[in-house]
C-alpha positions in Angstrom: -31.2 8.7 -58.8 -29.0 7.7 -62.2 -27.0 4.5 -62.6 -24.3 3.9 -64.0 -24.0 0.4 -65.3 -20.9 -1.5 -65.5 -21.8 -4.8 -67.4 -18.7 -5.7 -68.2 -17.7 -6.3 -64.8 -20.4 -9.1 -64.3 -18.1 -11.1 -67.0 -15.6 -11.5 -64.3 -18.4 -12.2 -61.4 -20.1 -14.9 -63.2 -16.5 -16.1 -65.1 -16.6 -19.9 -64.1 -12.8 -20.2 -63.1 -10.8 -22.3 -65.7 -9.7 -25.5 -64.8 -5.9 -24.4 -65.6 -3.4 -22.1 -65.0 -3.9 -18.8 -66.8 -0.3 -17.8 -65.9 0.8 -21.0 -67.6 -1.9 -20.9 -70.7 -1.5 -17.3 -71.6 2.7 -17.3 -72.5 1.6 -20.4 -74.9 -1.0 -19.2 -76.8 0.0 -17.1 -79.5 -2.3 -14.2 -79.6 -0.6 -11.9 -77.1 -3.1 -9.0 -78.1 -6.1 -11.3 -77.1 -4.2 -12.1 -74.1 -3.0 -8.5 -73.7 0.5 -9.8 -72.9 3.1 -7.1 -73.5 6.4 -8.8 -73.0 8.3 -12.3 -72.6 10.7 -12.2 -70.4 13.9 -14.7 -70.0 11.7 -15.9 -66.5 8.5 -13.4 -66.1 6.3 -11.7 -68.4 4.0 -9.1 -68.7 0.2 -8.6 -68.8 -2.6 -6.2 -68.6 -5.3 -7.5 -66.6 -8.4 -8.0 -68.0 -10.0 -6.4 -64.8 -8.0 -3.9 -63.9 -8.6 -1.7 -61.1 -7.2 1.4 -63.3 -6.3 1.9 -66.8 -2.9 0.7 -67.0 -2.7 -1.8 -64.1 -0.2 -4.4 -65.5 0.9 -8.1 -64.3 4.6 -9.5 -64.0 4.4 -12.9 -63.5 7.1 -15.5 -63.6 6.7 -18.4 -66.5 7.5 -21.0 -63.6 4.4 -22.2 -61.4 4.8 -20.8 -58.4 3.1 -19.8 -55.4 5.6 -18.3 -52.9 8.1 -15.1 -53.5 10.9 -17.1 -51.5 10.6 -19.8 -54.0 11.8 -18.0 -57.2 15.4 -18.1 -58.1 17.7 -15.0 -57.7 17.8 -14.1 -60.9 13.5 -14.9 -61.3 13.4 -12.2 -58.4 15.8 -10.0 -59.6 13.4 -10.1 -63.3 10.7 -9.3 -61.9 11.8 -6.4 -59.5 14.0 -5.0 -63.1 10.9 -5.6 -65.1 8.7 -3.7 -62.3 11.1 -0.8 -62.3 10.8 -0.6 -66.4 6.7 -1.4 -66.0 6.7 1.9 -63.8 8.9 4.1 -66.1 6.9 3.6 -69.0 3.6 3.8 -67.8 5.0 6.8 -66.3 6.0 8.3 -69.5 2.5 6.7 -71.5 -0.3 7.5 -68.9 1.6 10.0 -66.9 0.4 8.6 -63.7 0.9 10.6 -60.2 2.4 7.1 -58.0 1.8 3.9 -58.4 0.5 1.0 -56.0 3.2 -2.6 -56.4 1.9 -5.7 -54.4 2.0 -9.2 -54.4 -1.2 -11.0 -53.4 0.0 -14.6 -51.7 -2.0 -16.4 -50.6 -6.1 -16.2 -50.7 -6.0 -14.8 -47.3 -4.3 -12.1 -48.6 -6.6 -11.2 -51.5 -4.7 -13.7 -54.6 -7.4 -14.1 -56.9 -4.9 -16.7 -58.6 -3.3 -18.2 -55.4 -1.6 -20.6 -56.7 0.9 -18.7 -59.8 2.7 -15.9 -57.9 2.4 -12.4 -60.4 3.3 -8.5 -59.1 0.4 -6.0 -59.6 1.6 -2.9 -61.1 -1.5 -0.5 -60.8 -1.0 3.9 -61.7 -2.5 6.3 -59.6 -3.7 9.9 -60.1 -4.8 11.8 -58.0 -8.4 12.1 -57.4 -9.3 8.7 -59.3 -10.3 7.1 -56.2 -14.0 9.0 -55.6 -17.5 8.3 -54.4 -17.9 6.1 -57.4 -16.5 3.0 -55.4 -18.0 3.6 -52.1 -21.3 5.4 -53.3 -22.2 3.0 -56.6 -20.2 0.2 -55.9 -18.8 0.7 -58.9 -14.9 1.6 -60.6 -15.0 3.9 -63.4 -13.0 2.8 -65.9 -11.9 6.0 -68.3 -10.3 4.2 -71.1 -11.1 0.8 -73.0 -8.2 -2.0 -72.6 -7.3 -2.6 -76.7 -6.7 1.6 -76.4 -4.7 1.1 -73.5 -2.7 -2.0 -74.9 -2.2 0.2 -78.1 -0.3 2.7 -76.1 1.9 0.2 -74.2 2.3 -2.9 -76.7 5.0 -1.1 -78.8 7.3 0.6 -75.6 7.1 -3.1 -73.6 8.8 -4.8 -77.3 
């Protein structure tokens, strides 16, 4: 039987969870490629996540500290549904991606790693990248590394 390893997954297994926000920290901290944050926003920004289920998979979060859809402002939803729309049009012209997946986690119930700072996943789909990988290995083949994918979308998000 071969492995395939995935090391770089324990980094986010064994993470010890910050004591802050990282949806709060990240806007503040000056070194957006670090942070892979592609855009600022009047009220959300955007950001690759560092685990991402598929190369690509993006998160709009608004700057406020929030934890409920219903309470951001109009124009806070109205951002982040515009700035969705724009996060799917140019991953769709980047990555050429087949669909795309668009949820918001609330709650932990509901699978919110960070419960507590409301953000939108944005994640492409092609068809045929969910295989026996997952199920089989318990592991998510990643095809590209995340400084080659911020590359590509850094300069179209600014």
């Amino acid at each position: 039987m071969d492995t395939l390893w995935a090391p770089w997954r324990m980094a986010y297994v064994e993470k010890a969870r910050p004591s802050g926000c990282l949806f709060c920290e990240i806007p503040g901290s000056g070194d957006d490629e670090k942070d892979l944050l592609l855009y600022r926003g009047k009220s959300v920004f955007i950001l690759m996540n560092l685990y991402p289920y598929n190369p690509g998979h993006l998160m709009i979060a608004p700057y406020r500290h929030l934890d409920d859809l219903g309470k951001l402002s109009l124009d806070e939803q109205v951002e982040l549904i515009q700035e969705a729309g724009r996060s799917t049009r140019l991953l769709r012209e980047t990555m050429n991606p087949d669909g795309f997946n668009l949820g918001i986690n609330q709650g932990k119930v509901a699978g919110a790693g960070i419960e507590d700072h409301l953000h939108l996943h944005v994640v492409p789909r092609w068809n045929g990248d969910t295989n026996f990988m997952p199920i089989v290995g318990g592991t998510k083949v990643i095809s590209e590394h995340l400084t080659a994918t911020y590359q590509k979308l850094a300069s179209l998000f600014r």
